[in-house]
C-alpha positions in Angstrom: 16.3 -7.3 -8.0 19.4 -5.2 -6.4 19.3 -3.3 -4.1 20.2 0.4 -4.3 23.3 -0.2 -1.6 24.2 -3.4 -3.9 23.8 -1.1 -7.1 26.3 1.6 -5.8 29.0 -1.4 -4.7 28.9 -3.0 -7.9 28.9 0.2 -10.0 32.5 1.1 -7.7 33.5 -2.8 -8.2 33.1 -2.4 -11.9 34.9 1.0 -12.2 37.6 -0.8 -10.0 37.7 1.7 -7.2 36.1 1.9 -3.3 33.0 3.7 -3.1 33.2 7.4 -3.8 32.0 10.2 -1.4 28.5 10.7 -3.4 28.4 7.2 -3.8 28.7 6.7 0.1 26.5 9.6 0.3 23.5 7.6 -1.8 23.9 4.5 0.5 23.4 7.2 3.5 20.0 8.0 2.1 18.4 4.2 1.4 19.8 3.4 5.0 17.6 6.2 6.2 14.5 5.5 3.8 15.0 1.8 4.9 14.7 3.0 8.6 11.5 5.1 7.7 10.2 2.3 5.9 10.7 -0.1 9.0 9.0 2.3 11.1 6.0 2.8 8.9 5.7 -1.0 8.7 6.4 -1.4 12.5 3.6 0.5 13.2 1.0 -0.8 10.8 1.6 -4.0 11.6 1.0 -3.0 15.4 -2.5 -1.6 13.9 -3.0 -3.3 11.1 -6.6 -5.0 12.3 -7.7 -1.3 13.3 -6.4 0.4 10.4 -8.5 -2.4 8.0 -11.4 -2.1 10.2 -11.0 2.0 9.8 -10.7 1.7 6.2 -13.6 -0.4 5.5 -16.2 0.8 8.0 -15.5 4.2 6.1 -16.6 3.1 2.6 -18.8 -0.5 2.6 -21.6 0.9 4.4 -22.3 2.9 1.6 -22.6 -0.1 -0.9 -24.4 -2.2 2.1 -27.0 0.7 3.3 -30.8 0.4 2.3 -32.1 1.8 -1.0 -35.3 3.3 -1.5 -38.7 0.7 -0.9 -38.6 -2.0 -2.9 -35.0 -1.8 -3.9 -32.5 -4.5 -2.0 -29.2 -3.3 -0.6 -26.0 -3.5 -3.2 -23.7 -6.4 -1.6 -24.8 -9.4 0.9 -22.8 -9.0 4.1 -20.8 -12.2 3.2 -20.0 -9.5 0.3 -19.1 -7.3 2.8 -17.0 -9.6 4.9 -15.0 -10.6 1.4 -14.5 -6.9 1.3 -12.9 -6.2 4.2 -11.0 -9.8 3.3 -9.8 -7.8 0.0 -9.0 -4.9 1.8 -7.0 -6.9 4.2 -4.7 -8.6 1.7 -3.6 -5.1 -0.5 -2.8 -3.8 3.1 -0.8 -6.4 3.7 0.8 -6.2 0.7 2.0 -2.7 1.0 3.0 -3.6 4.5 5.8 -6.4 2.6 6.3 -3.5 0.3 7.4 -0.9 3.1 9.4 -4.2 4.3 11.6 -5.1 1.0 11.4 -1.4 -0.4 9.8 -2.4 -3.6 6.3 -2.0 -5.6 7.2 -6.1 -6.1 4.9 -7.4 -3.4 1.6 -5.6 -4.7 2.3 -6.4 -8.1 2.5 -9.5 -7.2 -1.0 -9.2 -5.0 -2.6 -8.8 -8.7 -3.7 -5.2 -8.3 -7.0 -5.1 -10.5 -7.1 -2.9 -13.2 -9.8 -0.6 -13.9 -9.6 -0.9 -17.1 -9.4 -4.8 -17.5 -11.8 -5.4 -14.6 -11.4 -8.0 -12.5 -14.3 -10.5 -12.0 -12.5 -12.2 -8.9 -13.2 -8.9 -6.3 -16.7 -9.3 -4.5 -17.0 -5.6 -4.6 -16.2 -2.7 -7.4 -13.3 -1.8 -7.8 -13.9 2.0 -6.8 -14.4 0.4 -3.4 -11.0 -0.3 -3.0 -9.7 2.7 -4.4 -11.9 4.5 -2.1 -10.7 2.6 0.9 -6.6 3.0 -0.1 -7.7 6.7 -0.2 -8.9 7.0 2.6 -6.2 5.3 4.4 -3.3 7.5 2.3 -5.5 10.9 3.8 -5.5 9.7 7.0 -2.1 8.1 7.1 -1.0 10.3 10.0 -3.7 9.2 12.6 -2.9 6.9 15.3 0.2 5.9 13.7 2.5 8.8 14.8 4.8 8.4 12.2 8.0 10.6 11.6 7.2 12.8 7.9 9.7 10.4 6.5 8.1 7.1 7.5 4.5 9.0 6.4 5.9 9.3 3.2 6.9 5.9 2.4 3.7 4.9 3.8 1.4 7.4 1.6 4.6 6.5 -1.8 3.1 2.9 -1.3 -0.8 3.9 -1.1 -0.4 6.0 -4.4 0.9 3.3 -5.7 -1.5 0.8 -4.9 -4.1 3.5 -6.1 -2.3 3.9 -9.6 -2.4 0.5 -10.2 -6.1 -0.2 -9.1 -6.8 3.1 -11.7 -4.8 1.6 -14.1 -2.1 4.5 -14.5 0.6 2.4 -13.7 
């Protein structure tokens, strides 16, 4: 995988010329998005425990809550705690992906795909999804990120969500 910056110096190399203005230009703009993306994944690694926690207190209890008499609740809490495991790891995974600048690192993960299932999650998949949501609506909170670090935050979290839908 090339980089952009190694895309635009081999494209010049090729032509047999130094980088042009608008070529210079495009290297401008992945330095910056590479800045934003090291600040988004500055900060979630600073509250990445909290952010997990957030994320999955706001969506397993309703799988875990009591049903109606006689009925038992949907997931054991060792179900639970594989949960917040799962939601852990595709977390981490979009924090390497802010890192590298690439989908790579959650494709890699093994998003699930709704439409092939994926017998190896303890929980549905619509859990997950529920939980990435949630985290891409309240990207903004307690992080503080710039609007161009909160983008390549939430352009990670949408992708993560595509592929768990299975629009990728």
């Amino acid at each position: 995988m090339k980089s952009p910056i190694a895309t635009v110096i081999s494209r010049a190399d090729v032509a047999g010329r130094f980088p042009s203005e608008t070529d210079l230009a495009t290297v401008q703009e992945e330095l910056e998005r590479a800045a934003a993306r090291l600040e988004a994944a500055e900060k979630l690694a600073v509250y990445h425990d909290a952010i997990v926690r957030d994320a999955a207190d706001s969506v397993l209890p309703r799988y875990t809550s009591s049903r109606p008499p006689g009925a038992t609740a949907v997931a054991s809490q060792d179900t639970v705690s594989q949960g917040y495991r799962e939601i852990d790891r595709y977390l981490r995974a979009i924090h390497y992906c802010l890192v590298v600048g690439s989908p790579t690192p959650l494709t890699e993960a093994g998003l699930p795909r709704k439409r092939s299932g994926s017998p190896t999650l303890p929980l549905p998949l619509e859990i997950y999804v529920a939980a990435l949501e949630y985290l891409r609506d309240r990207a903004y909170a307690g992080l503080k990120l710039s609007p161009p670090a909160l983008v390549e935050l939430r352009f990670y979290l949408e992708y993560a969500i595509s592929g768990f839908n299975g629009t990728l």
